[in-house]
C-alpha positions, -999 to +999 in steps of 0.1 A: -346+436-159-344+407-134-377+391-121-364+367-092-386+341-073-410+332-099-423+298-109-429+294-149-462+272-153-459+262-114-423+249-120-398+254-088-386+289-085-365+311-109-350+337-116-354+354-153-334+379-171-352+399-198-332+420-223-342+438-253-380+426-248-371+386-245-360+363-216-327+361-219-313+337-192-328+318-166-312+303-132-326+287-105-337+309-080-310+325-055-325+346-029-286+362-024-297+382-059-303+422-048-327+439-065-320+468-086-341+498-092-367+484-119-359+447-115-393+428-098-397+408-070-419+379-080-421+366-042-432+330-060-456+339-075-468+321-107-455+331-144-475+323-174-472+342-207-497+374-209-531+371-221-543+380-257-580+386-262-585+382-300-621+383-301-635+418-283-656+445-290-641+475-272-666+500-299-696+488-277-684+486-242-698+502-205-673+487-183-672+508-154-709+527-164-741+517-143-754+484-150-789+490-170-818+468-179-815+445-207-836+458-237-826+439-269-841+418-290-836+386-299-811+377-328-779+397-345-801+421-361-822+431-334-793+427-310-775+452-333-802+475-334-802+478-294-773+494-298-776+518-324-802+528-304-780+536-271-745+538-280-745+578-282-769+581-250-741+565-222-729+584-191-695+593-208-686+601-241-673+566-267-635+575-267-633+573-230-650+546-223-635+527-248-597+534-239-609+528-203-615+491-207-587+487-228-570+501-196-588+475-178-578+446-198-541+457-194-542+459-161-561+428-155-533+410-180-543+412-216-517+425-237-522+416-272-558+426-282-578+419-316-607+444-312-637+453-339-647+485-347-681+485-361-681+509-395-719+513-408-743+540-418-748+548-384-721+551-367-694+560-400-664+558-386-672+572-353-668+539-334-639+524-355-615+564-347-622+557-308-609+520-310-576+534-333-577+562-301-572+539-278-544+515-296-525+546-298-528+556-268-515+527-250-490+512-279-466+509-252-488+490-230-506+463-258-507+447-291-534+461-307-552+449-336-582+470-356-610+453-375-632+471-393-663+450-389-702+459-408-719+446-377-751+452-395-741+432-427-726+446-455-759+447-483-785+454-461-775+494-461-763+513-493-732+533-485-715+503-461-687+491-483-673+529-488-673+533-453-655+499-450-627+506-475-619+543-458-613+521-426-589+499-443-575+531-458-572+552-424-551+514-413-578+489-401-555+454-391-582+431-402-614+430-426-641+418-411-670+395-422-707+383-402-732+355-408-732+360-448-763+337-450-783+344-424-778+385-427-766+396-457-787+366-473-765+366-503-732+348-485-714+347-523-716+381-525-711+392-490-677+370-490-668+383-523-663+418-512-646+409-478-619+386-495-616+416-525-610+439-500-590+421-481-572+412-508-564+445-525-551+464-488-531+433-482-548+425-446-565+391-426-598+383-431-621+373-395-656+365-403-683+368-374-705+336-373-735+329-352-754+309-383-769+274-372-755+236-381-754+230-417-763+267-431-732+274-406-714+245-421-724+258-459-709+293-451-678+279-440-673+260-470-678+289-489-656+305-468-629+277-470-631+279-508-618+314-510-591+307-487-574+279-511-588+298-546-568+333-535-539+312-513-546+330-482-540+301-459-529+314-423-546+344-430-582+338-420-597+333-386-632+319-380-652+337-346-676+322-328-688+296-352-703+275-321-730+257-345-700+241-364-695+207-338-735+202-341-739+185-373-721+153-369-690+139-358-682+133-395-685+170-403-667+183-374-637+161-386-636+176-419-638+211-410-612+203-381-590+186-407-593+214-435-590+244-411-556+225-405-549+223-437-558+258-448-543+272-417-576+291-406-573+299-372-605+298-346-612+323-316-638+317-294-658+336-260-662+298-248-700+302-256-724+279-232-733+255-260-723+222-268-724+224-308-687+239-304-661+221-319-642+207-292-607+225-284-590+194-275-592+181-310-588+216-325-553+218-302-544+184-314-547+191-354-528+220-352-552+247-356-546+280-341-576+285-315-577+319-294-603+333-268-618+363-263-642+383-237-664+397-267-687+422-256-685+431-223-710+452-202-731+467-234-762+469-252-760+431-262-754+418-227-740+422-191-715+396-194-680+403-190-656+426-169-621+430-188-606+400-173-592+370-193-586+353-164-621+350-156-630+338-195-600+313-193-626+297-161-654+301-182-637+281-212-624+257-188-661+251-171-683+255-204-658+223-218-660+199-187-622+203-179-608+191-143-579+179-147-548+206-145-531+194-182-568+207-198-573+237-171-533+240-183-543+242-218-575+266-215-546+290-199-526+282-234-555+288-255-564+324-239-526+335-237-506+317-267-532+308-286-548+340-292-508+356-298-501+331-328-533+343-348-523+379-341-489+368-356-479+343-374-440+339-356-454+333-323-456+300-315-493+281-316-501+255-293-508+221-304-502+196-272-517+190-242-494+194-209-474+224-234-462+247-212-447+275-238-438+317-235-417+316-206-382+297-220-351+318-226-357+336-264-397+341-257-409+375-259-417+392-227-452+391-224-455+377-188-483+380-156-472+374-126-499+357-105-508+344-074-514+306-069-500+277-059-504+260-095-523+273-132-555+255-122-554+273-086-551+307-102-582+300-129-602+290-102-589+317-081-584+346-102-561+368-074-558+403-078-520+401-071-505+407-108-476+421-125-483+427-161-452+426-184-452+437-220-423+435-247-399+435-214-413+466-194-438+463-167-471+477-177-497+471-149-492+460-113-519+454-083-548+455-115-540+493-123-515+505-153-488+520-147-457+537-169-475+559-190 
C-alpha cells in the first residue's frame, strides 16, 4: 500500500510504502506517483503513529446514550456502587454499547487498547464476556488487551477471587489490582493474591491506585517489593497513582528511579491534580508512561468521548506544556508510550523532541491528520483522519470501515 503526500511528525512531504504490516520504504514525496486501488492519498496531511489507550473502562461505558444526572457518591466505593446500581438499567443492552465505543475509539484513532473488565459478585463475568465480545469482534481493527479488574476490592465480598481466576482461565491479558490499603484494608494480602495469580497464569500485573501521599507511597513499596522478590520487572504497570509526586521531591525521585529500575511502567488519564509525578522526568528516566481516557460517559462521570486526541490536550494542558517538543511528547506518550507497555518490543519513549513509529521497519499503526504541525492538531483535534492498523486502513472520516 502506498500513502503519498504525508508529513511524518510535521516533516516535508513523503511518500510511504507499507508491506506486510510495516513501512517499508520512504521517498520524498512525488506527486507523478498514481494511485492504485487501495493505496491512500494523504493530501499533506500529518502522520503520527496511532493512538493506544492503555488505561479504559469500556465494561462501564454510555458513549452515544443520553447524558443523565450525576448520582454517585463520593470516593471508589461509593463511586463503584453508583454503578452497580445502573449498569443493567441503560438504554441498550452492555455488549452493544461496549463494542460501540470501542468502535468509537477506532475510528477516532486508537488502535491498541488496554481495557478492564470488572469481575465481582455482582456483575460475574457479565461485564468482563462483553469486553472479550468486543476484542473479538474487531481483532482486525485493534490491539486489544483484557484485565480482569475486582473494582470493588478483592476481600471485601466472599466469592471474588473464584470469579477472578475463571477470567484469567476464559484468557484475561492482565490481572488487575485497586487501592490495597485504602479498600481492601489489608494491602499484604490483597497484593499477595494479585501477584499469585498473576504469577501462576503467566500474565501482567496493573494495579488501580487512587490512595493519598504516603499511604499511596507505602502501597507502592509494597508493590515494588513483589516486583524484584518474584523478578517480574517490565511486567507491572502502575494507573493513576496521581498522589505519588505529593510527598516530596525526595520521594518522587526514588519512586522515579526504582520504577526505572524495576521496569514498572505508568499510565495515566492526565488527572487535574498536581501531586502527579511529572512526565517530563518520568520520560527522561526511562520509564514507560502511557495515557488513557478511563471512564468515559458512565456512572462515575461525564468525562470523556472516545477520543485520544482530545486526552492528549488534556495531558498537554493539565502539565503546563506550550512549547511544541512537550505538546510533541504528550502526542508520544498517548501513542508510543501506551504501545511499549502493551508490548515490550515496541519502542518506549525516553527523549524529548523523539519523533518515533513512522521510520522504515515501524509497524503500521498510523493516523493521518489534519494540521499544519503536532501541536496544531492537539489543539485542533480535525475530524479529517485515516486510521491505519498493522498495514490496512481501519477507519476514515471518524467511522470504521473494512469489516
Amino acid at each position: 500500500m502506498l500513502i503519498r503526500n504525508v508529513r511524518p511528525w510535521g516533516a516535508p512531504a513523503v511518500d510511504i510504502v507499507i508491506a506486510d504490516g510495516t513501512i517499508s520504504e520512504i521517498s520524498a514525496h512525488d506527486a507523478m506517483v498514481p494511485l492504485a486501488d487501495g493505496d491512500v492519498d494523504g493530501r499533506g496531511r500529518l502522520l503520527l503513529p496511532s493512538f493506544s489507550d492503555v488505561h479504559v473502562h469500556l465494561d462501564s461505558t454510555r458513549i452515544g446514550l443520553p447524558f443523565r444526572p450525576h448520582t454517585g457518591a463520593p470516593g471508589v466505593w461509593g463511586m463503584m456502587m453508583n454503578d452497580r446500581n445502573n449498569w443493567r438499567t441503560a438504554e441498550i443492552d452492555l455488549p452493544t454499547r461496549v463494542a460501540g465505543t470501542l468502535e468509537t475509539m477506532i475510528a477516532r484513532g486508537t488502535t491498541r487498547v488496554r481495557s478492564y473488565a470488572q469481575v465481582d459478585v455482582d456483575c460475574k463475568l457479565e461485564k468482563f464476556d462483553a469486553v472479550m465480545a468486543a476484542k473479538e469482534r474487531f481483532s482486525e481493527h485493534a490491539d486489544v488487551q483484557v484485565m480482569t479488574f475486582p473494582q470493588a476490592g478483592i476481600l471485601r465480598e466472599t466469592g471474588t477471587v473464584e470469579y477472578l481466576e475463571e477470567s484469567l482461565r476464559q484468557g484475561a491479558d492482565i490481572m488487575g489490582g485497586i487501592d490495597p490499603c485504602q479498600l481492601d484494608r489489608d494491602p499484604a494480602k490483597h497484593l499477595d493474591i494479585v501477584f499469585g495469580l498473576a504469577e501462576k497464569y503467566q500474565v501482567e500485573v496493573d494495579i488501580h491506585l487512587h490512595e493519598p501521599g504516603e499511604l499511596g507511597v507505602f502501597s507502592t513499596d509494597l508493590v515494588m517489593e513483589r516486583t524484584r522478590a518474584l523478578g517480574m520487572q517490565g511486567k507491572v504497570t502502575m494507573s493513576h497513582a496521581y498522589g505519588l509526586g505529593g510527598v516530596s521531591e525526595a520521594v518522587s525521585r526514588r519512586l522515579i528511579d526504582e520504577f526505572a529500575e524495576l521496569d514498572i511502567s505508568m499510565a495515566t488519564i492526565a488527572p487535574s491534580t498536581s501531586t502527579h509525578l511529572s512526565p517530563i522526568a518520568l520520560t527522561e528516566a526511562g520509564v514507560r508512561l502511557g495515557l488513557g481516557q478511563d471512564g468515559q460517559r458512565d456512572y462515575w462521570s461525564p468525562y470523556g468521548n472516545g477520543d485520544m486526541l482530545d486526552r492528549t490536550w488534556q495531558l498537554a494542558f493539565t502539565n503546563g506544556f506550550r512549547r511544541d517538543d512537550h505538546i510533541e511528547l504528550a502526542l508520544g506518550i498517548a501513542s508510543l508510550g501506551g504501545a511499549s507497555i502493551m508490548s515490550s518490543t515496541a519502542p518506549r519513549v525516553t527523549s524529548i523532541g523523539q519523533h518515533d513509529g513512522t521510520a522504515v521497519g515501524d509497524r503500521a499503526d498510523l493516523l493521518l491528520v489534519d494540521g499544519e504541525t503536532p501541536t496544531s492538531a492537539v489543539m485542533d483535534r480535525g475530524a479529517d483522519r485515516t486510521v491505519i492498523h498493522n498495514g490496512r486502513v481501519v477507519a476514515e472520516g471518524l467511522r470504521v470501515v473494512n469489516f
